[in-house]
NUKEGU-912499 format. One record per residue (C-alpha): x, y, z; residue in three letters; residue number from 1. Coordinates in steps of 0.05 Angstrom, whole numbers, plus 5000, padded with zeros to 4 digits. Example, Ala and Ser with C-alpha at 12.3 -4.5 7.8 and 13.67 -1.06 7.14 Angstrom:
2
      X      Y      Z   residu   num
   5246   4910   5156      ALA     1
   5273   4979   5143      SER     2
END
This chain:
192
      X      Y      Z   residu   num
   4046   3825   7643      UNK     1
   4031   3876   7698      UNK     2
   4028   3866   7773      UNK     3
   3956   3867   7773      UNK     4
   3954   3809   7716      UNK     5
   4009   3769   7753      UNK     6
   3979   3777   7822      UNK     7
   3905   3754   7793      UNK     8
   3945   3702   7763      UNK     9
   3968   3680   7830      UNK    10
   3899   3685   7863      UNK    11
   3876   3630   7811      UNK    12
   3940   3576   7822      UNK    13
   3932   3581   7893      UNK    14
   3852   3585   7883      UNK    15
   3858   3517   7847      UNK    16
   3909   3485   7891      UNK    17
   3864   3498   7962      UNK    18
   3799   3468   7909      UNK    19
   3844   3417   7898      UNK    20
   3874   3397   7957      UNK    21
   3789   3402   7999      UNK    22
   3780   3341   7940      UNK    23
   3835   3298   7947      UNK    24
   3845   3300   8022      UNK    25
   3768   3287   8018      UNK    26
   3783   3221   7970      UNK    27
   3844   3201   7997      UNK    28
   3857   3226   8065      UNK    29
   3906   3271   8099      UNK    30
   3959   3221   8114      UNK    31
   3960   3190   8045      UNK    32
   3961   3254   7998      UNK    33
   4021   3282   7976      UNK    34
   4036   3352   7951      UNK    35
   4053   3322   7884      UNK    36
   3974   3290   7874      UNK    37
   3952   3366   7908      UNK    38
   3988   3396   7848      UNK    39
   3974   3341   7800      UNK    40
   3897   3353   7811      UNK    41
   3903   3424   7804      UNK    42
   3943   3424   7739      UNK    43
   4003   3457   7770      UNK    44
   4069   3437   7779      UNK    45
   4093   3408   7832      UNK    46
   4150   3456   7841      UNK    47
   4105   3513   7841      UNK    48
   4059   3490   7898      UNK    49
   4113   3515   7949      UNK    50
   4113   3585   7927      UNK    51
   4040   3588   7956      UNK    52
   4047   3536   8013      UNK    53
   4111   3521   8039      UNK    54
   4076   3456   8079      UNK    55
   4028   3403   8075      UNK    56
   3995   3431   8135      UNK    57
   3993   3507   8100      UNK    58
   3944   3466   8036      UNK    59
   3907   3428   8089      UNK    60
   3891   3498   8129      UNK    61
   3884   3521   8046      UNK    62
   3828   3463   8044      UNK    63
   3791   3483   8106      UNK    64
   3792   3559   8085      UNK    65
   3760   3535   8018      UNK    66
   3712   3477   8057      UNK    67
   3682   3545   8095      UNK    68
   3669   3581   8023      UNK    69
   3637   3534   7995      UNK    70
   3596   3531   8055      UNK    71
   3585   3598   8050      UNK    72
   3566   3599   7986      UNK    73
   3513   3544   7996      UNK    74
   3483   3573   8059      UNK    75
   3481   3642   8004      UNK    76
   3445   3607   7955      UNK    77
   3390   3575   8013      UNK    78
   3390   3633   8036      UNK    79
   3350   3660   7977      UNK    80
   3283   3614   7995      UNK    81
   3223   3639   8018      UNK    82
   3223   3603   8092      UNK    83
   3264   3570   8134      UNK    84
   3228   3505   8122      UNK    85
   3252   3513   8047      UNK    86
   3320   3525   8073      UNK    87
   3328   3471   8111      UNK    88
   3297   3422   8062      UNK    89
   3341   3452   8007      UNK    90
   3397   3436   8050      UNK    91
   3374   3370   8050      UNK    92
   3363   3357   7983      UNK    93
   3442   3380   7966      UNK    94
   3458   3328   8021      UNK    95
   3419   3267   7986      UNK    96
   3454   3297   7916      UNK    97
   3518   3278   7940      UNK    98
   3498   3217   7959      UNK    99
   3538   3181   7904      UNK   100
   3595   3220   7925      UNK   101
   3578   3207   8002      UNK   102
   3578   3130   7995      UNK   103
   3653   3133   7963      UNK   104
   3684   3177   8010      UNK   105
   3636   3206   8074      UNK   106
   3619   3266   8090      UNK   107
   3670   3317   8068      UNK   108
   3680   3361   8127      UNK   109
   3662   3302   8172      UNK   110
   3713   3250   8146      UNK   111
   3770   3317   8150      UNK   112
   3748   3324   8216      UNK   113
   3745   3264   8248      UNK   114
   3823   3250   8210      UNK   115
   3847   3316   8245      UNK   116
   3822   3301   8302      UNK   117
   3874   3243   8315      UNK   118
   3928   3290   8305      UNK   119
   3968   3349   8346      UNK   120
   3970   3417   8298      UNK   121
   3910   3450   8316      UNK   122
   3882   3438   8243      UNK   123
   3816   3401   8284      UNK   124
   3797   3471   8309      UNK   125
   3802   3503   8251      UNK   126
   3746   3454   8218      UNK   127
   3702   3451   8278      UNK   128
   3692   3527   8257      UNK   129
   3671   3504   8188      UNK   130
   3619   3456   8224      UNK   131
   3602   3508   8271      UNK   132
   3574   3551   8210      UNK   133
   3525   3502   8197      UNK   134
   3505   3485   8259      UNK   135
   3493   3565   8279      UNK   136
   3471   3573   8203      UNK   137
   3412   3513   8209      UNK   138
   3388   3546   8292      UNK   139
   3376   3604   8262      UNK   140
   3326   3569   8223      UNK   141
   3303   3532   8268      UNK   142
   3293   3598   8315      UNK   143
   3260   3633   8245      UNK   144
   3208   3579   8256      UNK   145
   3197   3602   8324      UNK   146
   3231   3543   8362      UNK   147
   3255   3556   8433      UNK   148
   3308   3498   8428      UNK   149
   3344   3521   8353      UNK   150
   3408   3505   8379      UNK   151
   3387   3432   8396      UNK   152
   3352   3417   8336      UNK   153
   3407   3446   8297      UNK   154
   3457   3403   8336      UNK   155
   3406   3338   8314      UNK   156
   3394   3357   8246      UNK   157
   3475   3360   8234      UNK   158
   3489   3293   8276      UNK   159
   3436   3260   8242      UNK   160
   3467   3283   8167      UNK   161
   3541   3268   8206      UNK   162
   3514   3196   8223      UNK   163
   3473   3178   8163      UNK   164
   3535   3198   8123      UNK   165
   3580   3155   8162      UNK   166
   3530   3086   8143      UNK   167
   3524   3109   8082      UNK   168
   3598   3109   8071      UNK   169
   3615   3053   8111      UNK   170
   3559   3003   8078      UNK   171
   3570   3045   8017      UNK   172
   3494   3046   8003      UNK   173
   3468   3118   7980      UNK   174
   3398   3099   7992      UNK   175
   3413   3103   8066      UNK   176
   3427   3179   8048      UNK   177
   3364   3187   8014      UNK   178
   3313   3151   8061      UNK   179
   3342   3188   8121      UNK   180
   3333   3259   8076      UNK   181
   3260   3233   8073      UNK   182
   3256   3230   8142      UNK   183
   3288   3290   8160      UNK   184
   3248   3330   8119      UNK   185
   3182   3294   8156      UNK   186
   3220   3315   8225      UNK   187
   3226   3398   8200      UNK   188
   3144   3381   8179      UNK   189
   3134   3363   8249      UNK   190
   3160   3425   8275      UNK   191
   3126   3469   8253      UNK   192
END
């Protein structure tokens, strides 16, 4: 096997451990995952997991890095719509998707965030830059659609999806998720 081979190799594992670790933090928290159900859901062994992250912390950053790709990747894909309008409602619609998904385990940046918060590594920052994205992702569309107050409408639009996703989990009732997308997309109507 070459270097090139072995280092693509790599890529993957630790590719599929970060995957890994953004889903089962998301379904079972920070404080109750262990390395061993990281590299358990990533069809690695467990041994191997420390040649890419030598600490819990090092997957959890891992997990935040790939929390902000798939964002990025989403916001790339909205991106491709005609009008901000469409973007946003798009946006939406993945929201009310995951509703299922939502009602199990919250939001999943939200629930990571609020856990980190709670504790003293610095991890919280680095996930308030993943929310940041989409809250400087959604004002420009808001400012596309010639709003003077982007910022604050973004900020609404993401607390609204932050709260509805936090009833929705906690009463575990997806249609909360859906009526509140039907309502949001009214409010980006009315905005225009």
């Amino acid at each position: 096997m070459t270097h090139s081979e072995k280092a693509r190799r790599s890529s993957g594992k630790r590719e599929r451990l970060a995957a890994a670790a953004a889903k089962v933090l998301h379904e079972q928290g920070v404080e109750q995952t262990t390395l061993a159900d990281i590299a358990r859901a990533a069809d690695v062994p467990v041994g191997n997991v420390y040649y890419y992250f030598k600490t819990k912390n090092e997957l959890v950053e891992a997990a935040i890095a790939a929390h902000a790709q798939n964002l990025r990747a989403v916001i790339g894909e909205l991106d491709a719509l005609p009008t901000p309008q469409d973007r946003l409602k798009a946006l939406l619609n993945g929201w009310v998707e995951q509703r299922e998904l939502t009602a199990r385990y919250g939001c999943p940046t939200g629930t990571l965030a609020s856990e980190l918060d709670k504790r003293a590594d610095g991890l919280d920052q680095a996930i308030a830059e993943v929310m940041q994205i989409l809250i400087d992702w959604a004002a420009h569309q808001f400012q596309a659609m010639g709003r003077d107050d982007s910022r604050e409408l973004a900020l609404a639009l993401v607390a609204a999806y932050q709260g509805i996703s936090l009833l929705t989990n906690t009463l575990r009732d997806p249609e909360l998720m859906t009526a509140e997308g039907r309502r949001l997309e009214r409010w980006i109507d009315s905005l225009t």
